[in-house]
C-alpha positions as CSV (number, residue, x, y, z in Angstrom):
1,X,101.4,121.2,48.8
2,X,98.7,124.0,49.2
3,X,98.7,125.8,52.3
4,X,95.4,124.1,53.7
5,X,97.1,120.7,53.0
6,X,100.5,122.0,55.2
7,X,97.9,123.3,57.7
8,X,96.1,120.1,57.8
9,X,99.6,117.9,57.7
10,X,100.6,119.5,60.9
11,X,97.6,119.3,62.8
12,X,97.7,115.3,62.2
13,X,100.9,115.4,63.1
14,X,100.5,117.3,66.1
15,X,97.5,114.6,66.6
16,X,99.7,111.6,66.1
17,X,102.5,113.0,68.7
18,X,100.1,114.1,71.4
19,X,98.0,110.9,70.7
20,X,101.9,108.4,71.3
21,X,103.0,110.3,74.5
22,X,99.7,110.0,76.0
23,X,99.6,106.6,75.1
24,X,103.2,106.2,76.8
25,X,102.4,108.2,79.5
26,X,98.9,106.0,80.7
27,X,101.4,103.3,80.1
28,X,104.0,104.0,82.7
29,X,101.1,105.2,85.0
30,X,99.3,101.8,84.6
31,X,102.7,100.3,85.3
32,X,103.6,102.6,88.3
33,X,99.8,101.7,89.3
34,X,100.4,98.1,89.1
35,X,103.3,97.8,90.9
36,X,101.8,99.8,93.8
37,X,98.5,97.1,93.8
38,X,101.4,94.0,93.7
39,X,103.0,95.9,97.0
40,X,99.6,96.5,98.5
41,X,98.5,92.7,97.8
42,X,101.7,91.7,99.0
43,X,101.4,93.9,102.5
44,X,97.4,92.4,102.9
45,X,98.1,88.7,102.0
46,X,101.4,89.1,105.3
47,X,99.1,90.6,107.9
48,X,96.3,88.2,107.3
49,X,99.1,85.5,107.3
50,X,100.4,86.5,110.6
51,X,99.1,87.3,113.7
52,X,99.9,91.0,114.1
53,X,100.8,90.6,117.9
54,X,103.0,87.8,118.1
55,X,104.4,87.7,114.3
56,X,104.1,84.0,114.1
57,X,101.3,82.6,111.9
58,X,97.9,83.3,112.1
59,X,95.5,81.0,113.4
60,X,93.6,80.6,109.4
61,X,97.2,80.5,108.3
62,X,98.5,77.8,110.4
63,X,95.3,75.3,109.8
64,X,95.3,75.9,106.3
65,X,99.1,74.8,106.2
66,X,99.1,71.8,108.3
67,X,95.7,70.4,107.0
68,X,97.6,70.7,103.8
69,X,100.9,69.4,105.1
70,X,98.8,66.6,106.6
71,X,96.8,65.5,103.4
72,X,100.4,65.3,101.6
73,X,102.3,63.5,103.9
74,X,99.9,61.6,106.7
75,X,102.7,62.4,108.7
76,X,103.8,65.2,111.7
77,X,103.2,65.7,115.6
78,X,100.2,68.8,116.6
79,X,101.8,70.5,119.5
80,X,99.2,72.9,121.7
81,X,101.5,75.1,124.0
82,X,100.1,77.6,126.9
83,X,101.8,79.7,129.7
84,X,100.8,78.5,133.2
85,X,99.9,81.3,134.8
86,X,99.4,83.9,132.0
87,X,96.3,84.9,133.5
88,X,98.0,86.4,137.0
89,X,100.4,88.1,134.9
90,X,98.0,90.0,133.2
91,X,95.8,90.6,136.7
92,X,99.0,91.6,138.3
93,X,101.4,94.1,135.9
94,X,98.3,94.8,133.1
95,X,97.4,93.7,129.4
96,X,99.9,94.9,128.2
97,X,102.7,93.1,130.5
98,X,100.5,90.1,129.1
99,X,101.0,91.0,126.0
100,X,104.5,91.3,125.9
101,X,105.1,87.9,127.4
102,X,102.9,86.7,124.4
103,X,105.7,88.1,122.1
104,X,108.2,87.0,123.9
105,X,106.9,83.3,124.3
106,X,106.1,83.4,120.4
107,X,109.9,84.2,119.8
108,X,110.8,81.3,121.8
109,X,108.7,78.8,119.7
110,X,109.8,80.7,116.5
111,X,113.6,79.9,117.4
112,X,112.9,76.2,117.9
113,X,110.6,75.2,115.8
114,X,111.0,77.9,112.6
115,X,108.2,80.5,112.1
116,X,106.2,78.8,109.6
117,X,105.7,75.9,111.7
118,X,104.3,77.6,114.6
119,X,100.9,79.7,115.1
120,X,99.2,81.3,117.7
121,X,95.0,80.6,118.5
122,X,94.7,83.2,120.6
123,X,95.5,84.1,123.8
124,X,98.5,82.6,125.2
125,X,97.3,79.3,123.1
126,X,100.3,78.3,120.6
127,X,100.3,75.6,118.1
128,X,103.3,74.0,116.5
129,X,103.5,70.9,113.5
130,X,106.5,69.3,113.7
131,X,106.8,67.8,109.7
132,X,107.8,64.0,108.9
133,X,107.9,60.8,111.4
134,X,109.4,62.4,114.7
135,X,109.4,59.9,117.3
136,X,108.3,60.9,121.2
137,X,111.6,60.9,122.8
138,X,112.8,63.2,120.3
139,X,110.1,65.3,120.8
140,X,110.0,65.3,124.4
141,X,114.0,66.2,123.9
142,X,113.3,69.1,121.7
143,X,111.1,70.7,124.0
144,X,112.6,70.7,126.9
145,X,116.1,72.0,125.7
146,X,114.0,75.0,123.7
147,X,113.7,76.6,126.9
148,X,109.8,77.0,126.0
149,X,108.6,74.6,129.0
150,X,110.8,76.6,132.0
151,X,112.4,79.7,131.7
152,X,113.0,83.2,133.1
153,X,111.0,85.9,132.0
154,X,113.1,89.3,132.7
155,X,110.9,91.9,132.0
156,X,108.6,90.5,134.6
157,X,111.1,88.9,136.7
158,X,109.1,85.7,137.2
159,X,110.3,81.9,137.1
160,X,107.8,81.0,134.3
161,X,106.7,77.7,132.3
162,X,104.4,76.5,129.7
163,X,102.8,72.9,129.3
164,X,102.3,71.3,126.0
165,X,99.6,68.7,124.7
166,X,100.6,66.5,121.6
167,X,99.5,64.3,119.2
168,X,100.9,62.0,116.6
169,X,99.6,62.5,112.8
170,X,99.8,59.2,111.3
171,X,97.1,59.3,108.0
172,X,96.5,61.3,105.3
173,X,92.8,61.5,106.4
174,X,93.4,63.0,109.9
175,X,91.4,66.1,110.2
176,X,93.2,69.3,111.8
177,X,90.1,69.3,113.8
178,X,90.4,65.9,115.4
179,X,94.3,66.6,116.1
180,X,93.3,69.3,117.8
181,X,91.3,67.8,120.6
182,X,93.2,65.2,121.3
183,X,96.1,67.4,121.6
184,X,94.2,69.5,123.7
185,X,92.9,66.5,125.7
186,X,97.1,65.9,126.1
187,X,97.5,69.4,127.1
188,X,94.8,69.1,130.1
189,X,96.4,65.7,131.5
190,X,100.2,67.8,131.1
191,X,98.6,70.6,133.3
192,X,96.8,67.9,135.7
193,X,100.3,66.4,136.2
194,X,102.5,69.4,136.1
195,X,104.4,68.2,133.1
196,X,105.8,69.7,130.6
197,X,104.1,67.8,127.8
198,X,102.1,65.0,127.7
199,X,101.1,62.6,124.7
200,X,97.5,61.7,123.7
201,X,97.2,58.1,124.7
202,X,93.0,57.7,123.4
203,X,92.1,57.8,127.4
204,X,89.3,59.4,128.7
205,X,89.8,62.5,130.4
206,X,87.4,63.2,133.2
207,X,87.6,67.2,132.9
208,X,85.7,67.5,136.5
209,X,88.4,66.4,138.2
């Protein structure tokens, strides 16, 4: 082998290496990268999922979930849930006293009905689907032991309770939608009767009362 053929052997050579390690080295970099863009995708798809004040889902989350649940099943009770008197605790100790009781109340309906059952609208409006053929008495049963509908807030030291509007899912056509104003119909009679919950019934509700 002449010199200018050794000269030229090396210099492919010297190609061929540099030309492998860069190829392994935009390898594990486009691996590293990858990994990083599941973690991020990951991260975004859990805070659009859940509502970043009170951890419990979202309120896209939550419909998209129990209009599926519905179309598969036909089955399932909508509960609506609000804190009476949210709105003087905010006037009184501030937004973020509010705020706090939001958590708080979210926790509550988290322990007794399991996180990816229960959602939050907005405000102090909280929305629960119970799964499968639960009967009223049950229901009714499972509320009141939670401790959702009466119960002592420390932080603010006030006797405080919630009322709750709900609504039996009995087809695989019923529309989240609908549900929802008839539990919310439910909801309005519970707070005209200072219950704890009340059933929609398919009676009118004359809201200028």
């Amino acid at each position: 082998m002449s010199g200018t053929e050794k000269i030229e052997f090396v210099l492919v050579t010297l190609v061929a290496v540099s030309f492998c390690f860069l190829t392994i080295y935009c390898g594990i970099k486009m691996r590293k990268q990858k990994k990083a863009y599941e973690r991020r995708i990951k991260i975004l798809e859990k805070e659009i999922r859940y509502d970043d004040l009170s951890g419990v889902l979202s309120r896209k989350a939550f419909i998209d979930d129990v209009s599926a649940e519905i179309a598969a099943s036909g089955e399932g009770t909508l509960l609506i849930f609000d804190i009476n008197g949210f709105k003087a605790v905010n006037d009184t100790y501030g937004h973020f006293a509010g705020d706090e009781l939001i958590k708080r109340f979210a926790s509550k309906l988290e322990k007794a009905f399991g996180k990816e059952n229960t959602g939050r609208l907005g405000g102090d409006e909280f929305v629960v689907f119970v799964k499968g053929d639960c009967g009223k008495d049950k229901m009714i049963s499972s509320i009141n032991k939670s401790g959702v509908s009466s119960f002592y807030d420390k932080q603010t030291k006030l006797e405080l309770s919630s009322c709750c509007g709900a609504v039996l899912c009995r087809s695989s056509r019923d529309r989240f939608e609908d549900l929802y104003k008839k539990a919310d119909k439910a909801l309005y009679r519970a707070k005209k009767d200072s219950s704890a919950i009340a059933y929609y019934t398919g009676e009118e509700i004359d809201e200028n009362e």
